[in-house]
C-alpha positions in Angstrom: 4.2 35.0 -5.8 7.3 36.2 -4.9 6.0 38.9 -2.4 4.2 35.3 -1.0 7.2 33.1 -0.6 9.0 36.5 1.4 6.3 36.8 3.5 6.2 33.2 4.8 9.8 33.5 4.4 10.2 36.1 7.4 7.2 34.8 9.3 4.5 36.8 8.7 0.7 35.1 8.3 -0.6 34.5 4.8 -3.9 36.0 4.6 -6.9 33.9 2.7 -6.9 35.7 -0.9 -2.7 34.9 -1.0 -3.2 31.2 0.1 -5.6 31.4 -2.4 -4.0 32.6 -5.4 -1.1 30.1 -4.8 -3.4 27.1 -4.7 -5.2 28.2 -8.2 -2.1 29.3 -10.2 -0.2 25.9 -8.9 -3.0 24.2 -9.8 -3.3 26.0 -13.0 0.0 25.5 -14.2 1.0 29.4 -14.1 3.2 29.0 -10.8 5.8 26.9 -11.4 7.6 24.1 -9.4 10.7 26.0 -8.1 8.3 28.9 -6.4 6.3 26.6 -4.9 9.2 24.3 -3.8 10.6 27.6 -2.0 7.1 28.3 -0.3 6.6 24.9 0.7 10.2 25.3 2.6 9.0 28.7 4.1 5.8 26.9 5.2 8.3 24.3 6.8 10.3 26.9 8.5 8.0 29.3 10.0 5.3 27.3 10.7 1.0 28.6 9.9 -1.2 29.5 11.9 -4.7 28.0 12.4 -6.8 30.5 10.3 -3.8 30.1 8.0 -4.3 26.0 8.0 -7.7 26.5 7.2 -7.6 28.5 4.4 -4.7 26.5 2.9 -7.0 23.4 3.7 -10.3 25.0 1.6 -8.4 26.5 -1.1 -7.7 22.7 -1.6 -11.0 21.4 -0.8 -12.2 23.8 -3.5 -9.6 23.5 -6.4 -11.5 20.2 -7.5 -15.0 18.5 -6.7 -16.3 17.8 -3.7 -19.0 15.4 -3.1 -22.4 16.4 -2.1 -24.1 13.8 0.6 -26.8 15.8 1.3 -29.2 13.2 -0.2 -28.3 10.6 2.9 -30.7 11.1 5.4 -28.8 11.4 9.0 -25.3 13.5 10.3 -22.3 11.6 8.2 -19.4 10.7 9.8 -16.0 9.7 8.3 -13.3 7.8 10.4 -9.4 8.7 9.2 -6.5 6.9 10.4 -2.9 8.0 9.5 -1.9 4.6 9.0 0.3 1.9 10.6 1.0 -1.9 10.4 -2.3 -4.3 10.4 -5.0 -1.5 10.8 -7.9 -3.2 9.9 -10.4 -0.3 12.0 -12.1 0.8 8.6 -13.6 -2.9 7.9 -14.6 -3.1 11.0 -16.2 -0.1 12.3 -18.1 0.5 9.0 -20.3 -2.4 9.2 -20.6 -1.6 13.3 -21.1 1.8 13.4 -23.8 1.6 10.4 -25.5 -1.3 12.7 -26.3 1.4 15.1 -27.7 3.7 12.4 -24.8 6.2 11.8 -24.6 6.6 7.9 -21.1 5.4 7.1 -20.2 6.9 2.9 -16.8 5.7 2.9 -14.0 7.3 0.6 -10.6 5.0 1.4 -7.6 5.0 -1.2 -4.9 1.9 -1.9 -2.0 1.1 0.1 2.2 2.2 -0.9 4.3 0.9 1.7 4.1 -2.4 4.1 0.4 -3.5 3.1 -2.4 -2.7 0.9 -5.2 0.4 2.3 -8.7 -0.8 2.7 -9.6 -1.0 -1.3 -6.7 -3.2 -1.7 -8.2 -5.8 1.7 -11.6 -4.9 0.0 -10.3 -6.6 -3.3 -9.2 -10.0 -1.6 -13.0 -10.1 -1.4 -13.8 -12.0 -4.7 -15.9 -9.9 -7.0 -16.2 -6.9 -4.6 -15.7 -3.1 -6.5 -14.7 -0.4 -5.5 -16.6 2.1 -7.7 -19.7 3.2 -7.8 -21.7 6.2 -9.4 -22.7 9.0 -6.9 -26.4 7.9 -7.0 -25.3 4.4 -6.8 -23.4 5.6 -3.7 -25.7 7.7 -2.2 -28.6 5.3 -2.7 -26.4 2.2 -0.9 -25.9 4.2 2.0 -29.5 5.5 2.4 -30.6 1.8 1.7 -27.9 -0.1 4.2 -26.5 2.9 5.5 -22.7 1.9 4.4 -20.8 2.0 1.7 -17.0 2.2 1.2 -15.8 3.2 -2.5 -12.7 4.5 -3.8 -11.8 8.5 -3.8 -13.1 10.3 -7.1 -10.3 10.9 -9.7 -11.0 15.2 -9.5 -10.8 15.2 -5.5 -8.6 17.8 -4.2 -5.9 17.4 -7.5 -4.0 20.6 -5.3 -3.7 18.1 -2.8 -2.1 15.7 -5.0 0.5 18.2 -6.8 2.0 19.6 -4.0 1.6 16.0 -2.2 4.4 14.6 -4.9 6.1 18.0 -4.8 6.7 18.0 -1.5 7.8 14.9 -1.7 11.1 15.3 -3.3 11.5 18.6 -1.6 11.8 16.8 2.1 9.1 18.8 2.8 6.6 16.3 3.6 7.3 16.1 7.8 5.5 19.7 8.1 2.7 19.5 10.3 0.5 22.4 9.1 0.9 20.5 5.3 -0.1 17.2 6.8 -2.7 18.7 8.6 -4.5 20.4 5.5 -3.5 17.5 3.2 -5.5 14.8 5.0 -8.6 17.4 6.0 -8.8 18.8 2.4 -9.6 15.2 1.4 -11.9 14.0 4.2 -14.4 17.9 3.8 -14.5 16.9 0.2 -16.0 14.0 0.7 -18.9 15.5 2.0 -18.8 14.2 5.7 -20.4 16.2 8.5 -18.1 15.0 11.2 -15.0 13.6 11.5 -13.1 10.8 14.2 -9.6 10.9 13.3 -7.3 8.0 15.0 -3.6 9.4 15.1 -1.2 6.8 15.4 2.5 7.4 16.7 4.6 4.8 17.7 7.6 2.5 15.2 4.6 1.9 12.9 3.3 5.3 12.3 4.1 8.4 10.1 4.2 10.5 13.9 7.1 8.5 16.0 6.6 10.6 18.9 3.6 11.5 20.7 4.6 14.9 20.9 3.9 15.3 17.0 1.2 12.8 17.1 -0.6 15.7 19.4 0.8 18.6 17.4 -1.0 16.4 14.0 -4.1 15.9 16.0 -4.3 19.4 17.7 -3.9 20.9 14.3 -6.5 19.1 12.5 -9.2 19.0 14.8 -8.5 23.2 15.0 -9.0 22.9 11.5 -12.3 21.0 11.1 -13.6 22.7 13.4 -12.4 26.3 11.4 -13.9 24.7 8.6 -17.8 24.2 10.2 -17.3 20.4 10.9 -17.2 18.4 14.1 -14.2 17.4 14.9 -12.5 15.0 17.1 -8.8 13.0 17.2 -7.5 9.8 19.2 -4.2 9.3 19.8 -3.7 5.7 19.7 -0.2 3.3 19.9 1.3 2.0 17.4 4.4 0.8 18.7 3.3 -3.2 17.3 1.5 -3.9 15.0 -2.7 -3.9 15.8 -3.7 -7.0 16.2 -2.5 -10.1 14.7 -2.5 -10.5 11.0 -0.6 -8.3 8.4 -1.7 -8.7 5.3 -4.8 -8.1 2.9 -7.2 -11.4 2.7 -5.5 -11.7 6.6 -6.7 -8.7 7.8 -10.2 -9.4 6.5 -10.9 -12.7 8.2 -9.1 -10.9 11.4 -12.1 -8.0 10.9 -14.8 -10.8 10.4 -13.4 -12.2 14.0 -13.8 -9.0 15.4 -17.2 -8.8 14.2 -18.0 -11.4 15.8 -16.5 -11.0 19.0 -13.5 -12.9 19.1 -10.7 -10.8 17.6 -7.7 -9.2 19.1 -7.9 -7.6 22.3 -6.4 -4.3 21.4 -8.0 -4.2 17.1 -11.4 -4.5 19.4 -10.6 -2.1 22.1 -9.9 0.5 19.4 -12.4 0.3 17.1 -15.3 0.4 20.5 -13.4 3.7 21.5 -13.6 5.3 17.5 -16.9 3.6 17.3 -18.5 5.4 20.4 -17.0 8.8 19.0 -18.0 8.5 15.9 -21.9 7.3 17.4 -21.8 10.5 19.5 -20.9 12.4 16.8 -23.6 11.1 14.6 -26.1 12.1 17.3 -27.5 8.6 17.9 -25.9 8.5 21.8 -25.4 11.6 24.2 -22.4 9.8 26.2 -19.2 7.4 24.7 -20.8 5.0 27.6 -24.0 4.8 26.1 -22.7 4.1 22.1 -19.7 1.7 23.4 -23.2 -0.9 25.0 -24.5 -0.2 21.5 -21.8 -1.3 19.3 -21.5 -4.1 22.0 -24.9 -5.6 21.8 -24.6 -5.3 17.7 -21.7 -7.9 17.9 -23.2 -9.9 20.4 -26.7 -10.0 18.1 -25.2 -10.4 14.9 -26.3 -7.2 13.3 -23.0 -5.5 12.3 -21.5 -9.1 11.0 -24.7 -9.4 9.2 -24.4 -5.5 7.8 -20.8 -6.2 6.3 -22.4 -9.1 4.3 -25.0 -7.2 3.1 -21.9 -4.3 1.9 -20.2 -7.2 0.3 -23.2 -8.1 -1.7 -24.7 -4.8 -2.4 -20.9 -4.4 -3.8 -20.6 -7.6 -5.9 -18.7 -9.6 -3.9 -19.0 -13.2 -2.3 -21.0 -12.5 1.7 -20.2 -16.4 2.0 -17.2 -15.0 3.6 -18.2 -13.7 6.3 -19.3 -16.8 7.7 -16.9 -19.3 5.9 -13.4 -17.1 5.6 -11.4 -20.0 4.4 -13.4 -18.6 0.7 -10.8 -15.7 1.0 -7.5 -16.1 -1.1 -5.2 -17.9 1.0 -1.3 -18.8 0.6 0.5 -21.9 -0.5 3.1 -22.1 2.2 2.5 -21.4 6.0 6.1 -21.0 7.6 6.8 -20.5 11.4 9.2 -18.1 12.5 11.1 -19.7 15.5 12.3 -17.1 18.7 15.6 -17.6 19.0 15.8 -17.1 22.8 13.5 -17.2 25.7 12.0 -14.6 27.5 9.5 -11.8 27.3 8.4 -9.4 23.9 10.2 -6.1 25.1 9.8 -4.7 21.9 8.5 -4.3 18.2 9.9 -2.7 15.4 6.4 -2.4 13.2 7.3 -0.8 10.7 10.0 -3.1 9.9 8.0 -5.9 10.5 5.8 -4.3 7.5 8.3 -4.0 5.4 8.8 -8.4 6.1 4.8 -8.6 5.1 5.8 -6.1 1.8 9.2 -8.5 0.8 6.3 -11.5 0.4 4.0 -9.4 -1.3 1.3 -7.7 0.8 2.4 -4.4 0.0 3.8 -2.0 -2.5 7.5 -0.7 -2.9 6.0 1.5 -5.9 2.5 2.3 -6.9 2.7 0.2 -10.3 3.6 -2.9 -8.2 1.3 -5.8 -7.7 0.4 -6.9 -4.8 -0.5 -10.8 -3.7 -3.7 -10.6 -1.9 -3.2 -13.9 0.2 0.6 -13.4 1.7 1.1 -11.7 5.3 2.4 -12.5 8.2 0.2 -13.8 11.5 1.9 -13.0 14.8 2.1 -15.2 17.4 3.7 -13.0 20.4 3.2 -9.2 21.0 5.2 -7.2 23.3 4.4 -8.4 27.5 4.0 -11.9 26.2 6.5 -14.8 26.9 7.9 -16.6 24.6 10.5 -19.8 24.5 13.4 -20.5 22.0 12.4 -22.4 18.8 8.6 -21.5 19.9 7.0 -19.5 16.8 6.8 -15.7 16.9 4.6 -15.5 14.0 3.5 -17.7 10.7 4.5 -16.5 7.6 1.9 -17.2 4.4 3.8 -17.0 1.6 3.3 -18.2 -2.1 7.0 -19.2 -2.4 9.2 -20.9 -0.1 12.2 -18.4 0.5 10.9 -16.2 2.4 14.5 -16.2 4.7 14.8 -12.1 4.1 11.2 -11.8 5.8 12.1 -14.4 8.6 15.6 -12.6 9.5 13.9 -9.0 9.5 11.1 -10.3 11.7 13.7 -11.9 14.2 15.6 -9.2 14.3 12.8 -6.5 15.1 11.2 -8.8 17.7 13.3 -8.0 20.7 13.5 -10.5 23.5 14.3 -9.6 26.7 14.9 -11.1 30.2 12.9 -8.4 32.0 9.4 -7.9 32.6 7.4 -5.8 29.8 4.5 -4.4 30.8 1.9 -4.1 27.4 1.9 -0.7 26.0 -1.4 1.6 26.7 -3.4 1.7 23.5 -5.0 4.8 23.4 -2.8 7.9 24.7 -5.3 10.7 24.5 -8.5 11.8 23.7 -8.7 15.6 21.5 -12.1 17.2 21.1 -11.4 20.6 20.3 
């Protein structure tokens, strides 16, 4: 191990059998935290190479299970996002990319930070669970061609070790770690292609989009590597998507979108994942040709009428998805006055997550609770005008002092007496 850590150290490339060995004995037990610790901070210095990246990224896949979905008839694409403030893309495009006959065998994982991950939105769904056995799984998709569980307790445990060693080591920022961390879960779950949507932007992990590319570049290389197709978008996430923040908010927000009428930009992005991930699935030779399809299945119905039947097959109320107001939903609705006039030059989102967390929506520490019905619906996002005392979003909150979330959310709307023009959603396109 030692000969390992100097050879990172003066920046040489780690061949597979030494990546190798350093996955198994950390996993294992037999190397201990402080050589690791000193690896990971080679790794941060010097950098890894592709091949390097992929072997670090199967030794991973391999030190636990991996999921076989072999029994699903039809190419199985997964969707990843890196996360942000109100991205709702996973409820959305599951149901609508299914409706067009791409299998959709879901793996998602709970939110820590400004709101609750998909299981957590998936929850505010009364009676809805999120486990299944891997026939039950396997059989749902096959049957409705979706399903969206949560991850399997042995997936990738190498990945989770050096996940919370590297995160008291300040080595969590590396790209080449990021990069294996999120691929070694997404090949273990059995996928045969993957659409990943990069975010960068004040609500994303990757502020600038110079390491939102560097992420992207380095994970499709990797997929690819690794024998599956692989694609990235760079998307913005300088505001929040959409409107609502927050879990049973986010879910009426999806059913909108189902239906045609939901945010501008929270459509926009999930046609342009949606048409990738229907080209990669085979099912349409151009993004042209799967962007009409996923159009005509919200204007018949069929993907709205898909995320009921996921709901049911699921045990949880499909009344919702045509009467939303079944959802959990907050005692108190409180405006948010602007405090000037003018035009939304600017949005702090990840602050404005952190308002949503302070009512509830989201989790400081993975042991907290978190209240399915608070959030925060915006009223304003950046280009739009706005007068003093007119709201710039509701709060829903199940207490009335909510003055911390109203300050922070006035304070990272900026108001400006210039024109804004919107911000461009999608940045770039990465296919390897």
């Amino acid at each position: 191990m030692v000969d390992i850590i100097e050879k990172k150290r003066d920046g040489e490339m780690l061949s597979k059998e030494e990546i190798t060995f350093f996955i198994n004995g950390y996993t294992e037990g037999s190397i201990p935290d402080y050589q690791a610790s000193a690896l990971l901070m080679a790794i941060y210095f010097q950098g890894m190479t592709p091949e390097e990246q992929g072997h670090l990224t199967m030794a991973m896949v391999e030190s636990g299970d991996q999921i076989d979905l072999s029994a699903i008839e039809g190419l199985k694409v997964d969707k990843h996002s890196t996360g942000g403030v109100g991205d709702t893309t996973t409820l959305i495009l599951a149901p609508l990319v299914a409706a067009c006959g791409v299998p959709v065998a879901k793996m998602s994982g709970r939110g820590l930070g400004h709101t609750g991950g998909t299981l957590d939105k998936l929850e505010a769904i009364e009676g809805f669970h999120i486990e299944l056995t891997e026939e039950q799984f396997v059989k749902q998709v096959n049957d409705f061609k979706v399903a969206v569980i949560g991850q399997s307790g042995n997936l990738t445990p190498a990945d989770k070790n050096l996940y919370s060693l590297r995160d008291v080591t300040a080595t969590v920022s590396s790209i080449p770690l990021i990069a294996s961390s999120i691929m070694s879960k997404k090949i273990a779950a059995g996928a045969d292609a993957i659409v990943l949507d990069v975010k960068t932007g004040e609500g994303a992990f990757m502020k600038t989009l110079e390491d939102a590319e560097a992420l992207a570049h380095s994970m499709v290389a990797i997929g690819r590597q690794v024998g599956r197709n692989t694609m990235a978008v760079i998307s913005d996430m300088s505001q929040p998507l959409g409107y609502a923040i927050g879990n049973a908010l986010e879910v009426k927000e999806a059913i909108d979108t189902l239906k045609g009428q939901g945010p501008e930009d929270l459509t926009e992005l999930c046609l342009v994942l949606g048409s990738k991930m229907i080209v990669a699935g085979e099912k349409a030779e151009t993004v042209e040709e799967a962007r009409a399809m996923l159009e005509a299945v919200i204007k018949d119905g069929s993907a709205l009428n898909l995320f009921g039947k996921l709901i049911e097959a699921q045990g949880g109320d499909a009344r919702i998805v045509h009467d939303p107001s079944l959802l959990p939903s907050a005692k108190f609705q409180i405006e948010v006055p602007a405090l000037s006039s003018g035009t939304i030059s600017k949005m702090v989102a990840d602050e404005i997550g952190v308002a949503a967390m302070l009512l509830g929506a989201g989790r400081a520490t993975k042991d907290d609770q978190i209240d399915l019905a608070v959030g925060i619906v915006l009223k304003k996002k950046i280009g739009d005008q706005v007068n003093a005392g007119e709201p710039l979003a509701i709060i829903h909150a199940n207490r009335e002092d909510v003055t911390k979330s109203i300050e922070l959310i006035q304070k990272h709307i900026h108001i400006s007496n210039q024109v804004q023009e919107k911000p461009a959603l999608i940045h770039e396109m990465i296919t390897g």
